[in-house]
mmCIF file of the N, C-alpha and C atoms, coordinates in Angstrom:
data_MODEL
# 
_entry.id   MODEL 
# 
loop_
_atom_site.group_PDB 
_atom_site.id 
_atom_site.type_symbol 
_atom_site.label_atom_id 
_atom_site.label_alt_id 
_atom_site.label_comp_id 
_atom_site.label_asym_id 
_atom_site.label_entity_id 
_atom_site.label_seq_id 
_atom_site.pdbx_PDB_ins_code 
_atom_site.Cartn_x 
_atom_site.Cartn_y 
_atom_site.Cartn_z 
_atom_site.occupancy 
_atom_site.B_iso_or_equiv 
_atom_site.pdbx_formal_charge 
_atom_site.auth_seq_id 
_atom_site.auth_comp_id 
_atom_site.auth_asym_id 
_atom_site.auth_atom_id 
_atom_site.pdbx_PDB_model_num 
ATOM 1   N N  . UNK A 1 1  ? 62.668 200.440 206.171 1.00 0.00 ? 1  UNK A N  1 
ATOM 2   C CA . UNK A 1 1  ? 63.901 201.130 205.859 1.00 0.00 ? 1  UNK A CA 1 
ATOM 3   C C  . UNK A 1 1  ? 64.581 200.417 204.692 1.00 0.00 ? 1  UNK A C  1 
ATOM 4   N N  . UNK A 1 2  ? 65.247 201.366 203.673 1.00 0.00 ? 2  UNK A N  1 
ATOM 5   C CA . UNK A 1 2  ? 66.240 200.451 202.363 1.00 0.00 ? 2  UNK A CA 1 
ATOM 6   C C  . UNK A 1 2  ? 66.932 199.899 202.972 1.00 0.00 ? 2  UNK A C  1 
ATOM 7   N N  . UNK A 1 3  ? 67.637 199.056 202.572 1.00 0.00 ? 3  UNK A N  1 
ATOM 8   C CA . UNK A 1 3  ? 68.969 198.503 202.597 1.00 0.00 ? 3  UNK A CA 1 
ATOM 9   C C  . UNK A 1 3  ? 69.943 199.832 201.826 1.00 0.00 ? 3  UNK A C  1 
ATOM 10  N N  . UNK A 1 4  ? 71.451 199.736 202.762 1.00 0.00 ? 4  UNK A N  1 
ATOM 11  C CA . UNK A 1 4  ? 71.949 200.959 202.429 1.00 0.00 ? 4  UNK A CA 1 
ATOM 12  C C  . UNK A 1 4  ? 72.951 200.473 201.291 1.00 0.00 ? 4  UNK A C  1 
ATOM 13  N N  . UNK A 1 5  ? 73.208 201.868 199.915 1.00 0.00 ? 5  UNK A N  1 
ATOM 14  C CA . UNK A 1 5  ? 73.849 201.814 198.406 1.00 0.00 ? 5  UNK A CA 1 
ATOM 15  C C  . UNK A 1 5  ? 75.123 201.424 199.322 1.00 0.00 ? 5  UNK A C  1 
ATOM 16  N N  . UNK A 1 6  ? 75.240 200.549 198.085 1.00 0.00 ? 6  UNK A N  1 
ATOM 17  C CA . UNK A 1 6  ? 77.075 199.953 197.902 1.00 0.00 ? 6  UNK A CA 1 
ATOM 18  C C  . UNK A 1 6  ? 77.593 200.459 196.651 1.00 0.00 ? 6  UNK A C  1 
ATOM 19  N N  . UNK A 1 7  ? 78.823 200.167 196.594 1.00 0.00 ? 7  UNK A N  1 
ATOM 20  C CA . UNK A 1 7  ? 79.844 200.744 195.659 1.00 0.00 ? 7  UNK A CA 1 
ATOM 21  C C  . UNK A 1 7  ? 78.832 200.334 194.346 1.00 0.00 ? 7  UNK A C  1 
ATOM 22  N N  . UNK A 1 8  ? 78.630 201.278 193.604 1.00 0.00 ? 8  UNK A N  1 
ATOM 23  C CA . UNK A 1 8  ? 78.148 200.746 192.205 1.00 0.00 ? 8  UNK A CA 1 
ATOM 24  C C  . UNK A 1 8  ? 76.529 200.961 192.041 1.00 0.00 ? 8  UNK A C  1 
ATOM 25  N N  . UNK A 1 9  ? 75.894 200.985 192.933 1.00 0.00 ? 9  UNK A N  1 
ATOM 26  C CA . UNK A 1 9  ? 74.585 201.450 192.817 1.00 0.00 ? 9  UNK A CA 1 
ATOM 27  C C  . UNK A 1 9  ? 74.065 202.448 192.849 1.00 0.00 ? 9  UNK A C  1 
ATOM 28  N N  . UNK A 1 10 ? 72.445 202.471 191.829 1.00 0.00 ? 10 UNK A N  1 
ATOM 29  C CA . UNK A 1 10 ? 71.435 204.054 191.316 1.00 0.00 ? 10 UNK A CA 1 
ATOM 30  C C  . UNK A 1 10 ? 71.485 204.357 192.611 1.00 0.00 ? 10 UNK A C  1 
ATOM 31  N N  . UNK A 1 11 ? 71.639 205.179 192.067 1.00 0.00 ? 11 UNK A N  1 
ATOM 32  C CA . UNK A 1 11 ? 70.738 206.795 193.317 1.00 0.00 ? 11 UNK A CA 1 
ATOM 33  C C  . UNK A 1 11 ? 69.584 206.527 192.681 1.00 0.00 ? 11 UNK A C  1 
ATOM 34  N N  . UNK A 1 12 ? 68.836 206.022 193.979 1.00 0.00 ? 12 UNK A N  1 
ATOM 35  C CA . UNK A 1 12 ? 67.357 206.026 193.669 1.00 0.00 ? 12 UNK A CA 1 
ATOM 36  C C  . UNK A 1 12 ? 66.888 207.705 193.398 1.00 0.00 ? 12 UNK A C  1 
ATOM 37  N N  . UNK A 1 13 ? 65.297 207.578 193.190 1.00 0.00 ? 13 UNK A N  1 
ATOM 38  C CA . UNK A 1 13 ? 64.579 208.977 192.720 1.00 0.00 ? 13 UNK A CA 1 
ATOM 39  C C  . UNK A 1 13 ? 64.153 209.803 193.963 1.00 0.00 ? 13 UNK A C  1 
ATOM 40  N N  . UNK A 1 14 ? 65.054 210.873 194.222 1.00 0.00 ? 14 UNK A N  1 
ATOM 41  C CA . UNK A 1 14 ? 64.636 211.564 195.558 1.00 0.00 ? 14 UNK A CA 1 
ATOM 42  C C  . UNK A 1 14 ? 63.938 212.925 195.264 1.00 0.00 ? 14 UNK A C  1 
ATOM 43  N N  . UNK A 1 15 ? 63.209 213.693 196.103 1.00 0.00 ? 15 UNK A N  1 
ATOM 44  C CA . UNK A 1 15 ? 62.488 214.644 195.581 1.00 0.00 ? 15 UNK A CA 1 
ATOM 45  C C  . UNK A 1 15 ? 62.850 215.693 196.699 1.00 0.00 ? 15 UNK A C  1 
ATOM 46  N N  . UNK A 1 16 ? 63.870 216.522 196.792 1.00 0.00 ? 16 UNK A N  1 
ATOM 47  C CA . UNK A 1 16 ? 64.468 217.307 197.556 1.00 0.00 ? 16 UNK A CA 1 
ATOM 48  C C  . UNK A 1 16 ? 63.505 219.207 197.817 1.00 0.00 ? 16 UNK A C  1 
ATOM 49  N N  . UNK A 1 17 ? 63.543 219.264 198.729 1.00 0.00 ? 17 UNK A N  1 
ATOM 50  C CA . UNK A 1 17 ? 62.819 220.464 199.233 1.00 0.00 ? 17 UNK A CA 1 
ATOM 51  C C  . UNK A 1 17 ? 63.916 222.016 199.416 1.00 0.00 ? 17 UNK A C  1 
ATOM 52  N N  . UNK A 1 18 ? 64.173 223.222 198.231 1.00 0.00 ? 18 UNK A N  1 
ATOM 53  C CA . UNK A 1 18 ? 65.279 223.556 198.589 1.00 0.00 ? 18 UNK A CA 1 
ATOM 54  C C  . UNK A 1 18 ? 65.250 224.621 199.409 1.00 0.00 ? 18 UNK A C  1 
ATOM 55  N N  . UNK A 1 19 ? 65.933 225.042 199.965 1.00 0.00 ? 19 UNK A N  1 
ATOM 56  C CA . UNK A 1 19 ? 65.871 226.448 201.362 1.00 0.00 ? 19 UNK A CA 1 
ATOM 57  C C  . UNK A 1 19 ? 65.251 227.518 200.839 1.00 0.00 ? 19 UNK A C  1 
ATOM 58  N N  . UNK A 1 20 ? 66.151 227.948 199.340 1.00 0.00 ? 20 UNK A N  1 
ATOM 59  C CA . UNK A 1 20 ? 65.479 229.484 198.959 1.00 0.00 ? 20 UNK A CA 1 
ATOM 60  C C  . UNK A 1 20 ? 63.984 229.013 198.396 1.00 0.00 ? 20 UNK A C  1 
ATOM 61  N N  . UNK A 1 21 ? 63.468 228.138 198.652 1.00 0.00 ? 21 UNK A N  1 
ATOM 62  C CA . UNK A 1 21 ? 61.998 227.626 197.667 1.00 0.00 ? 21 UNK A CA 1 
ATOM 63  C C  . UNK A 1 21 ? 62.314 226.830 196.140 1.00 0.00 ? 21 UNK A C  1 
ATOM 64  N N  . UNK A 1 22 ? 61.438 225.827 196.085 1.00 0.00 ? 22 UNK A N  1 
ATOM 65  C CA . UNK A 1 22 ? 61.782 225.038 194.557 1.00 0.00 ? 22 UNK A CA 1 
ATOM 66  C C  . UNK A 1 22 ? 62.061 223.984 195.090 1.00 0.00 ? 22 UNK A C  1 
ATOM 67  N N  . UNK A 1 23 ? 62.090 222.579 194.258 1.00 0.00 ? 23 UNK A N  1 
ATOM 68  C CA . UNK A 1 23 ? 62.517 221.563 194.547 1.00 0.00 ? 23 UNK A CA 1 
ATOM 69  C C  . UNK A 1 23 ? 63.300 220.909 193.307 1.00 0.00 ? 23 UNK A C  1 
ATOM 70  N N  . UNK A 1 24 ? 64.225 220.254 193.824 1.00 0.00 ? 24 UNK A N  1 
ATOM 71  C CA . UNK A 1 24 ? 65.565 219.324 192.931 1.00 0.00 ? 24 UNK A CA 1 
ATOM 72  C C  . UNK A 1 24 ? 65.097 218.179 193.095 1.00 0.00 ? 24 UNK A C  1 
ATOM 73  N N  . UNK A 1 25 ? 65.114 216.854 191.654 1.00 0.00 ? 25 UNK A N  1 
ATOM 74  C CA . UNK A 1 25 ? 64.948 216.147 191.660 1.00 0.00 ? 25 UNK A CA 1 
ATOM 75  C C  . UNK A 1 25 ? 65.977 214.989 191.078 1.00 0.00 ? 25 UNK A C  1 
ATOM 76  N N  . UNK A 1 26 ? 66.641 214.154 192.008 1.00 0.00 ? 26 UNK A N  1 
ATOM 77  C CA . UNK A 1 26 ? 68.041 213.378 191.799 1.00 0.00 ? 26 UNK A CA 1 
ATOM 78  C C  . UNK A 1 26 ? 67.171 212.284 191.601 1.00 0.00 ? 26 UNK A C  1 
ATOM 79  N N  . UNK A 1 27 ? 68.261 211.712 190.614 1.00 0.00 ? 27 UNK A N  1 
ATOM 80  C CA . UNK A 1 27 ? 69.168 212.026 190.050 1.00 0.00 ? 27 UNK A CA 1 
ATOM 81  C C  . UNK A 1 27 ? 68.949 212.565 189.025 1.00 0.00 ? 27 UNK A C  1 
ATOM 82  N N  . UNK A 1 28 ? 67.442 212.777 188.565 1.00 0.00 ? 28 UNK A N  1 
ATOM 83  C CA . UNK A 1 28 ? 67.522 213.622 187.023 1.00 0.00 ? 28 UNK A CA 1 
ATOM 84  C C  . UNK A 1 28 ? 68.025 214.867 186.664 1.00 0.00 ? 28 UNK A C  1 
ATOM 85  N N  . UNK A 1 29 ? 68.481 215.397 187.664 1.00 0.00 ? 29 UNK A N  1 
ATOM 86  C CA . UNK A 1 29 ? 69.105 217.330 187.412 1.00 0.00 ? 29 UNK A CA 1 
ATOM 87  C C  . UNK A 1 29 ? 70.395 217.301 187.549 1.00 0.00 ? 29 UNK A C  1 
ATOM 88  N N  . UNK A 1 30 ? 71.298 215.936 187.818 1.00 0.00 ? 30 UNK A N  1 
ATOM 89  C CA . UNK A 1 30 ? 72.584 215.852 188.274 1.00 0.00 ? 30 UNK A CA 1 
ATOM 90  C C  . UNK A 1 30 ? 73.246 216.222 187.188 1.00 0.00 ? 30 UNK A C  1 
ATOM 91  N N  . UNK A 1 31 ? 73.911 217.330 186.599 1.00 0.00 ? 31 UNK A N  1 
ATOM 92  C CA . UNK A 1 31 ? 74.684 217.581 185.344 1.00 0.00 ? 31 UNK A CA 1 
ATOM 93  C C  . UNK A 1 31 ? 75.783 216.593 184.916 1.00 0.00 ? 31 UNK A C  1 
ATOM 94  N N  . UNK A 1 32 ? 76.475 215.793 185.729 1.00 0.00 ? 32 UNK A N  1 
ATOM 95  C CA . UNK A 1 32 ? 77.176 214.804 185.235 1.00 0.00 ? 32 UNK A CA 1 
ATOM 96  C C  . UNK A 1 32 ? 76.991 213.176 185.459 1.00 0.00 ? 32 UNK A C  1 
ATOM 97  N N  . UNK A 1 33 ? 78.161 212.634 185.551 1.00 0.00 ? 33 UNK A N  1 
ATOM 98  C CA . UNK A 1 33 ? 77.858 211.306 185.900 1.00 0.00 ? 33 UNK A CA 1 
ATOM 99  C C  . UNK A 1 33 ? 78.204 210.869 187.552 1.00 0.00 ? 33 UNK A C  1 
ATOM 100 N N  . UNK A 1 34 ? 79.056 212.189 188.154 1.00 0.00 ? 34 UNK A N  1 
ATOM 101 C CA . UNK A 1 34 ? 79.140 212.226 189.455 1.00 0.00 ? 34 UNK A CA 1 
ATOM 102 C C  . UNK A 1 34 ? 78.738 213.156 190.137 1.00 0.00 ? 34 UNK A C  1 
ATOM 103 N N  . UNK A 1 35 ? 78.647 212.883 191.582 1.00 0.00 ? 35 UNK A N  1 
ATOM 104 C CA . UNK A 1 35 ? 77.746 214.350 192.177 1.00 0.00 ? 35 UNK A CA 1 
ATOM 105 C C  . UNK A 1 35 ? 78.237 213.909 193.834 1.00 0.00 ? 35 UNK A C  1 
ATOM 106 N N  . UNK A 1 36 ? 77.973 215.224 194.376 1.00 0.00 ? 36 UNK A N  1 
ATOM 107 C CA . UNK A 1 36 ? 78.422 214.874 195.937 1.00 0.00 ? 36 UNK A CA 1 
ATOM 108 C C  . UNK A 1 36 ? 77.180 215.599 196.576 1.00 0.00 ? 36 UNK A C  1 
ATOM 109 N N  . UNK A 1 37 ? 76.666 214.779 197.489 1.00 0.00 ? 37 UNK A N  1 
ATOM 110 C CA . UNK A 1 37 ? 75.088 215.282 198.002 1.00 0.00 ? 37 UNK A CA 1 
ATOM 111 C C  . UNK A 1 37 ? 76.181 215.499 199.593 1.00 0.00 ? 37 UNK A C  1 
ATOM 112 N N  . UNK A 1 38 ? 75.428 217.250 200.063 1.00 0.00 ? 38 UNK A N  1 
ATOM 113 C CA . UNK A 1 38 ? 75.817 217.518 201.431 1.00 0.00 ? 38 UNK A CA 1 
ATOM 114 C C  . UNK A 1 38 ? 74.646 217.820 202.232 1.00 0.00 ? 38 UNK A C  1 
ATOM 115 N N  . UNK A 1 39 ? 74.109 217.225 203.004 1.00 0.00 ? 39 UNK A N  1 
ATOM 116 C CA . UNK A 1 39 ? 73.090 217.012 204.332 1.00 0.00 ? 39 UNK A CA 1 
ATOM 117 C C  . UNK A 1 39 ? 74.019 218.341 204.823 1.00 0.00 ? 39 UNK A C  1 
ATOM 118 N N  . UNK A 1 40 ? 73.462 219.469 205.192 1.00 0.00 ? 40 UNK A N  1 
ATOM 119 C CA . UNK A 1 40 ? 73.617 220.183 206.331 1.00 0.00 ? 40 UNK A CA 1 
ATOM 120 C C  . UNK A 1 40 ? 72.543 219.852 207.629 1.00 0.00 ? 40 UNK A C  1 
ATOM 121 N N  . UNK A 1 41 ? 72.562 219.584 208.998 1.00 0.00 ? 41 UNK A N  1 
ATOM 122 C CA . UNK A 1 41 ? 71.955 219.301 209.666 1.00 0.00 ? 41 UNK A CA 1 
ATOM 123 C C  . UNK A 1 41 ? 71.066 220.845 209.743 1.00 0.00 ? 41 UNK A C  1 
ATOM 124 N N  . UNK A 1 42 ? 72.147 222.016 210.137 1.00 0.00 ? 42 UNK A N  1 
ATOM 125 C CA . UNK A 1 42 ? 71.513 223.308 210.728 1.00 0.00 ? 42 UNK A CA 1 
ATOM 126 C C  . UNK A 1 42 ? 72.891 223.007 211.948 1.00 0.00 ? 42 UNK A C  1 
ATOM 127 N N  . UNK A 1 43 ? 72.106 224.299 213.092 1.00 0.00 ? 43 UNK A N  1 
ATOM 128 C CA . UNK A 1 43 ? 73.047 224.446 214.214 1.00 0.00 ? 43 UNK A CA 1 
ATOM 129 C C  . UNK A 1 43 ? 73.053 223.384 215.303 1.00 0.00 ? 43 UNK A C  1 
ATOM 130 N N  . UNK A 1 44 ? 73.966 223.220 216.099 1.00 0.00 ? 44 UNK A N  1 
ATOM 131 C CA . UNK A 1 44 ? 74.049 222.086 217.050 1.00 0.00 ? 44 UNK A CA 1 
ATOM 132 C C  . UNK A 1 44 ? 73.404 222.712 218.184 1.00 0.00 ? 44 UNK A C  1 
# 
């Protein structure tokens, strides 16, 4: 397991799987210098 990001550190290179089909690759597609990543679990 990583050690978990602190204030100030890369977003390592993640390779994301997306719902409608296709995949996103962070941080290289992030349009700015900030970004807010949301985990939806699904239903409880």
């Amino acid at each position: 397991m990583q050690p978990k990001l602190q204030q100030g550190d890369h977003l390592p290179s993640l390779t994301l799987n997306l719902v409608g089909g296709g995949k996103v690759v962070l941080p290289d597609e992030i349009p700015g210098r900030y970004a807010a990543l949301l985990f939806y679990r699904g239903h409880w």
